[in-house]
C-alpha positions as CSV (number, residue, x, y, z in Angstrom):
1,X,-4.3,-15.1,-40.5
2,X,-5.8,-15.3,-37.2
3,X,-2.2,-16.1,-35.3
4,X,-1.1,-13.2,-37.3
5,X,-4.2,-10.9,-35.7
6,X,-3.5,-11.9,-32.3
7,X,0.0,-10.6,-32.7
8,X,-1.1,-7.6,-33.2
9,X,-3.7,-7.2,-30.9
10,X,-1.8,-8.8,-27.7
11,X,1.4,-6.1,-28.8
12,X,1.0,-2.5,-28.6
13,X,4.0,-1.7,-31.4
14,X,5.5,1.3,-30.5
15,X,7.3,3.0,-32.8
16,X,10.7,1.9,-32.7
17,X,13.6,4.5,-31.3
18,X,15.2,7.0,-34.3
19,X,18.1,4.8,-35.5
20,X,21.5,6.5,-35.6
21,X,24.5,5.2,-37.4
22,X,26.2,8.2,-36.2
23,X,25.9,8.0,-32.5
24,X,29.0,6.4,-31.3
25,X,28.5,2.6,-29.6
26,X,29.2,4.3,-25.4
27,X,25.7,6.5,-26.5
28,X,24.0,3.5,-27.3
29,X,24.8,2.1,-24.2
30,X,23.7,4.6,-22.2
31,X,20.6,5.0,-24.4
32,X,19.6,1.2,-24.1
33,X,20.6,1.4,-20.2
34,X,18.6,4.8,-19.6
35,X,15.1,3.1,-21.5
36,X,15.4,0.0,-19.7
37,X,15.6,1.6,-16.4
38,X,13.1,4.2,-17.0
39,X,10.7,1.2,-18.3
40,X,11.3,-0.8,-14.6
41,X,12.7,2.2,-11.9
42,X,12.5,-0.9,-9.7
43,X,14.6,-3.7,-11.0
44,X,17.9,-3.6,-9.8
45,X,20.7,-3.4,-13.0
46,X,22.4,-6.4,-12.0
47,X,18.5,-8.2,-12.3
48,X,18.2,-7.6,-16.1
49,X,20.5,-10.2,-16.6
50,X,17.9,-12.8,-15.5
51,X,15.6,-12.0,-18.2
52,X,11.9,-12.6,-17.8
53,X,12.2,-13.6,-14.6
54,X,13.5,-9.8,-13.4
55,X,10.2,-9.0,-14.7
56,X,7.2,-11.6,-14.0
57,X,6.9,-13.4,-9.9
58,X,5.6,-16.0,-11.5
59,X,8.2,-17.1,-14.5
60,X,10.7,-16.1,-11.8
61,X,9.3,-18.9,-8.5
62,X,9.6,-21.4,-11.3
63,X,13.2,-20.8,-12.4
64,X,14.2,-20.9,-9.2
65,X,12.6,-23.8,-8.8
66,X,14.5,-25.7,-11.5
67,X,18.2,-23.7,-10.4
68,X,18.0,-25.4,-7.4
69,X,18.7,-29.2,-9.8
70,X,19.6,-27.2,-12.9
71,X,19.5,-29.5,-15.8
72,X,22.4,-27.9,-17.7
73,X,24.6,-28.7,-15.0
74,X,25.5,-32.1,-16.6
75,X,26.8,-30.3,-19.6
76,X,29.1,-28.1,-17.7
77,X,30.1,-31.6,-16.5
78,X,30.4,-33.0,-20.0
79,X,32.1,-29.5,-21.6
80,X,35.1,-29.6,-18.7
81,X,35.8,-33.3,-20.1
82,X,35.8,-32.5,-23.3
83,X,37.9,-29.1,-22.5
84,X,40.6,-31.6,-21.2
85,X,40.6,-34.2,-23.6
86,X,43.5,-34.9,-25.8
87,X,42.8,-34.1,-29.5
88,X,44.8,-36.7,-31.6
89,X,47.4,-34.1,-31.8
90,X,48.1,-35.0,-28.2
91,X,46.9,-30.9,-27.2
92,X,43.8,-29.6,-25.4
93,X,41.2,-26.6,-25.8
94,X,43.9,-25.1,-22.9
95,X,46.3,-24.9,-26.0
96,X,43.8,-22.0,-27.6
97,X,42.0,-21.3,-24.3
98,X,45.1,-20.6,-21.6
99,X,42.8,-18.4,-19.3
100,X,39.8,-20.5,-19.5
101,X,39.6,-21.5,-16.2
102,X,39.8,-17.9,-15.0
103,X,37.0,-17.0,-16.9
104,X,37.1,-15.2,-20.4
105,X,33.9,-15.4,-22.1
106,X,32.8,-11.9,-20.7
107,X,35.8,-10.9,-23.4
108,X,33.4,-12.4,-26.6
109,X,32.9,-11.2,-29.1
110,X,35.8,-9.3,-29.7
111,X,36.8,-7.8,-33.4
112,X,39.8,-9.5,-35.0
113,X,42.3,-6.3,-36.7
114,X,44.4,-9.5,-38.7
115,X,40.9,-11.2,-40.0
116,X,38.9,-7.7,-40.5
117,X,36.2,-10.0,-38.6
118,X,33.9,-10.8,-35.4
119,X,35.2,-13.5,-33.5
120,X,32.2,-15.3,-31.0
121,X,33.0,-18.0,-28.7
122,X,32.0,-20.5,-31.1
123,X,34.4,-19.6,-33.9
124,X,36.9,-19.8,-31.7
125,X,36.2,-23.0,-30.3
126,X,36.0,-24.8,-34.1
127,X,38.8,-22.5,-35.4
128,X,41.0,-24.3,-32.0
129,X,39.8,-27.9,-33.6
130,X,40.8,-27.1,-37.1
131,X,44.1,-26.0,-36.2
132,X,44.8,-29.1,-34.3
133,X,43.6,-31.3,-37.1
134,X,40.2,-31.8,-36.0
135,X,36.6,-31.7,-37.6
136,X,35.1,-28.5,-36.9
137,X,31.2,-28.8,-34.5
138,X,27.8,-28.1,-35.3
139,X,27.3,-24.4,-34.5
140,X,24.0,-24.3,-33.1
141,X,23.2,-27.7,-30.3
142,X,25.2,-30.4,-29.0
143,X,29.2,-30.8,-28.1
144,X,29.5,-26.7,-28.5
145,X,27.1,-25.7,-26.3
146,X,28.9,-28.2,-23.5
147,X,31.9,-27.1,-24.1
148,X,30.2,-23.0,-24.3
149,X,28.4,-23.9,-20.7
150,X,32.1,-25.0,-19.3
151,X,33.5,-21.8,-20.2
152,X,30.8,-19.5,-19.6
153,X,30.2,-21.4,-16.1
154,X,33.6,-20.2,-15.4
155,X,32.9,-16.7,-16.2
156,X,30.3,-16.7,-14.1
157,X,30.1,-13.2,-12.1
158,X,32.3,-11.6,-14.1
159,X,31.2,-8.6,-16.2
160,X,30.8,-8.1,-20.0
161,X,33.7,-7.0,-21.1
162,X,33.3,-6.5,-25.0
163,X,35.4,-4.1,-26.2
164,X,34.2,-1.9,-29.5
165,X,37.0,-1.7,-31.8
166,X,36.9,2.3,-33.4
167,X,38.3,1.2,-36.5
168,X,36.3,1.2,-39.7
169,X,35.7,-2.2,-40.8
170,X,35.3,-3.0,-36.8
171,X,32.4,-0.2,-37.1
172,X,31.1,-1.8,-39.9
173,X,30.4,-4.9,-38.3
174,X,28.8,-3.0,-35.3
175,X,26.0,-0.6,-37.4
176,X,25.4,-3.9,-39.2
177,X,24.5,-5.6,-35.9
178,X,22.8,-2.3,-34.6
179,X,20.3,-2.5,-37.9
180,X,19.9,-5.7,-37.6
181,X,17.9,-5.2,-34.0
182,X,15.9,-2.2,-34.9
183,X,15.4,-3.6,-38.7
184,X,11.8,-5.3,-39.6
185,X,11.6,-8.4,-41.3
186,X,9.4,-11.8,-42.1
187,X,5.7,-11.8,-43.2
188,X,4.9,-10.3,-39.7
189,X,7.3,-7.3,-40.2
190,X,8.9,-7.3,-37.0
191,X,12.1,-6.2,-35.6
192,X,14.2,-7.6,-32.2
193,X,13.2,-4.2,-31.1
194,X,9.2,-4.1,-31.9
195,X,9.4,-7.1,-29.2
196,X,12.5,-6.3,-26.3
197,X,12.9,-2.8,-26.5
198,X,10.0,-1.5,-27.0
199,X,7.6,-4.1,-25.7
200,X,9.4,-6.0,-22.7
201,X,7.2,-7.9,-20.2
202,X,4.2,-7.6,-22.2
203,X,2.4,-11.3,-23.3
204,X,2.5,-12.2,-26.9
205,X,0.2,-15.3,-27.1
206,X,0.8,-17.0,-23.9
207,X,4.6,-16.1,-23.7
208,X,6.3,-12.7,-21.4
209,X,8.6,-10.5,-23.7
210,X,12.4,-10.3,-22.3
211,X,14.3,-7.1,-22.4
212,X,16.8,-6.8,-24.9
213,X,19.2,-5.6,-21.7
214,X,20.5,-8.3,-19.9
215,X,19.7,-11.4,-22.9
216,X,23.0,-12.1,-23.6
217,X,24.8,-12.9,-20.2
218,X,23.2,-16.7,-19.9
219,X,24.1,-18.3,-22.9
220,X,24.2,-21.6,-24.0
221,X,21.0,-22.4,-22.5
222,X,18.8,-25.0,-21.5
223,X,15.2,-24.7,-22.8
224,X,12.3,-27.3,-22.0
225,X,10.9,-26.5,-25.5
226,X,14.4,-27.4,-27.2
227,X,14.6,-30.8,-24.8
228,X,11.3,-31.7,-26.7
229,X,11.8,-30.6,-30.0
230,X,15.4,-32.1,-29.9
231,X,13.7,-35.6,-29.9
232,X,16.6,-37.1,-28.3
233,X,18.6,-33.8,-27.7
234,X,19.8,-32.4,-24.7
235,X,17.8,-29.2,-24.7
236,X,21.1,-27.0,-24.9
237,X,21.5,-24.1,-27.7
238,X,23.7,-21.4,-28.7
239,X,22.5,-17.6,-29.1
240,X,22.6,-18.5,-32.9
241,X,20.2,-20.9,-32.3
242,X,18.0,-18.3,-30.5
243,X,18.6,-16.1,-33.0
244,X,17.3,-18.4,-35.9
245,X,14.5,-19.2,-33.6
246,X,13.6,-15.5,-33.5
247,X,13.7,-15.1,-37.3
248,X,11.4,-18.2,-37.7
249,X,8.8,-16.9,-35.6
250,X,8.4,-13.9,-37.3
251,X,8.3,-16.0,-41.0
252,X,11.6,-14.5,-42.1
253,X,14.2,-17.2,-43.5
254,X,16.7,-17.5,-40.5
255,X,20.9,-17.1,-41.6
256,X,23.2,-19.5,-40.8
257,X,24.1,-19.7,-37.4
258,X,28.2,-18.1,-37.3
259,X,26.5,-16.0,-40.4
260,X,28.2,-12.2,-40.7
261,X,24.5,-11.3,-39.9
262,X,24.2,-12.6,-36.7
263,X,28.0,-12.5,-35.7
264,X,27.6,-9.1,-36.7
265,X,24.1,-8.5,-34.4
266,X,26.0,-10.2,-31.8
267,X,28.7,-7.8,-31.3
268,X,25.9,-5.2,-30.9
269,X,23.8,-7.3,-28.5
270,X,26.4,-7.9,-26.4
271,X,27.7,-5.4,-25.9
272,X,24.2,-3.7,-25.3
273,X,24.6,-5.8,-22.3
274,X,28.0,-4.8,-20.9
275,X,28.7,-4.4,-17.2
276,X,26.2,-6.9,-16.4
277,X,27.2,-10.1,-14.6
278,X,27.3,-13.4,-16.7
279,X,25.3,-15.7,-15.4
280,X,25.4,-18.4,-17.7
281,X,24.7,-20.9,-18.9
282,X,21.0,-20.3,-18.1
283,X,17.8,-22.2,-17.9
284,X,15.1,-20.6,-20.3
285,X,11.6,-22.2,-20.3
């Protein structure tokens, strides 16, 4: 009870913003855009992508500190090989992924009309093994997030680019991502919102509250908590792993990572986040 009751009393929960289904995804764009910037007049757009580190000196001396030997580089290293290896098949990744090399994860997730689905980097990637005969990855750590920091790395600069598709099941998936954020849930009742929309840069226990603009651009990531807890591990995770993070530390029973739920709460996120250089893959502490 008493980590409960300092969550409460180190947040000040605002009430969250009126939800509605009706407004059409380009208003909640602007909406999320507008209370970000009113929130930090000083922080350049471009800057949200960096997370805490638009927001506290201190978080931000320290990243830079570890960007200049970032220890995710060796997985960009270890994604391009396995980009270009062979599959028994005798084909690459290039086979599924032409335009990799140009850049084209600004372009995920993007709503499939044939599949009445969300499609996210990582569905992709298995969906290319399984059609060239091979096993399909782990979703959340390991040989997806070096082959995620390899593409994103080549992205890097571009602009989000995800595209909301007006048609109804497409829609669908999109209000189901958009409740997701703003919904409560766990023993602790707390929404994505109650902690990066309406309480960014504020300390809950001894950790600085990201805004929701801008946390999409650096995935995979590197965190030093993951590199421990890993026990072995390489520290590297997908947003679905950050997502079921998220749900555990508010004592709600995290979905499966490539769930509808969060696929769907992906295609919202990121496109939340649209316009706003990639930067990935990132270094989180």
């Amino acid at each position: 009870m008493k980590k409960i009751a300092v969550i409460f009393t180190t947040l000040s929960m605002l009430a969250a913003p009126m939800l509605s289904i009706a407004a059409s995804p380009e208003q909640d764009l602007k909406n999320f855009r507008d209370h970000y910037t009113k929130l930090f007049p000083n922080i350049a757009m471009d800057d949200f992508g960096n997370g805490v580190y638009a927001v506290d000196k201190t978080s931000r001396d320290q990243w830079e500190a570890f960007e200049e030997f970032p220890p995710y580089e060796i997985y960009v290293d270890k994604g391009e090989a396995l980009f270009n290896k062979p599959f028994k098949n005798g084909k690459t990744y290039a086979s599924c992924f032409p335009k990799a090399k140009s850049g084209i994860k600004q372009n995920y997730p993007y709503f499939d009309k044939k599949r009445n689905e969300v499609i996210t980097l990582e569905l992709a990637i298995n969906d290319c093994r399984k059609k060239n005969g091979e096993e399909p990855l782990k979703y959340k750590k390991g040989p997806i997030t070096h082959l995620g920091a390899y593409i994103a790395y080549q992205s890097r600069g571009k602009k989000g680019n995800v595209k909301i598709d007006s048609s109804a099941e497409s829609m669908k998936w999109y209000n189901e991502g958009k409740r997701f954020f703003y919904a409560k849930r766990g023993q602790l009742n707390m929404s994505c919102a109650d902690c990066h929309y309406n309480n960014p840069a504020k300390k809950i226990r001894a950790n600085i509250l990201s805004t929701g603009l801008g946390q999409t651009t650096h995935f995979p990531v590197y965190r030093n908590k993951w590199s421990v807890a890993d026990k072995g591990g390489d520290g590297m995770g997908t947003l679905h792993r950050r997502y079921g993070g998220c749900n555990k530390q508010v004592r709600a029973k995290p979905f499966k990572a490539q769930s509808r739920e969060y696929r769907a709460l992906e295609y919202f996120h990121t496109y939340m986040s649209n316009d706003l250089p990639l930067n990935g893959p990132g270094i989180r502490m």
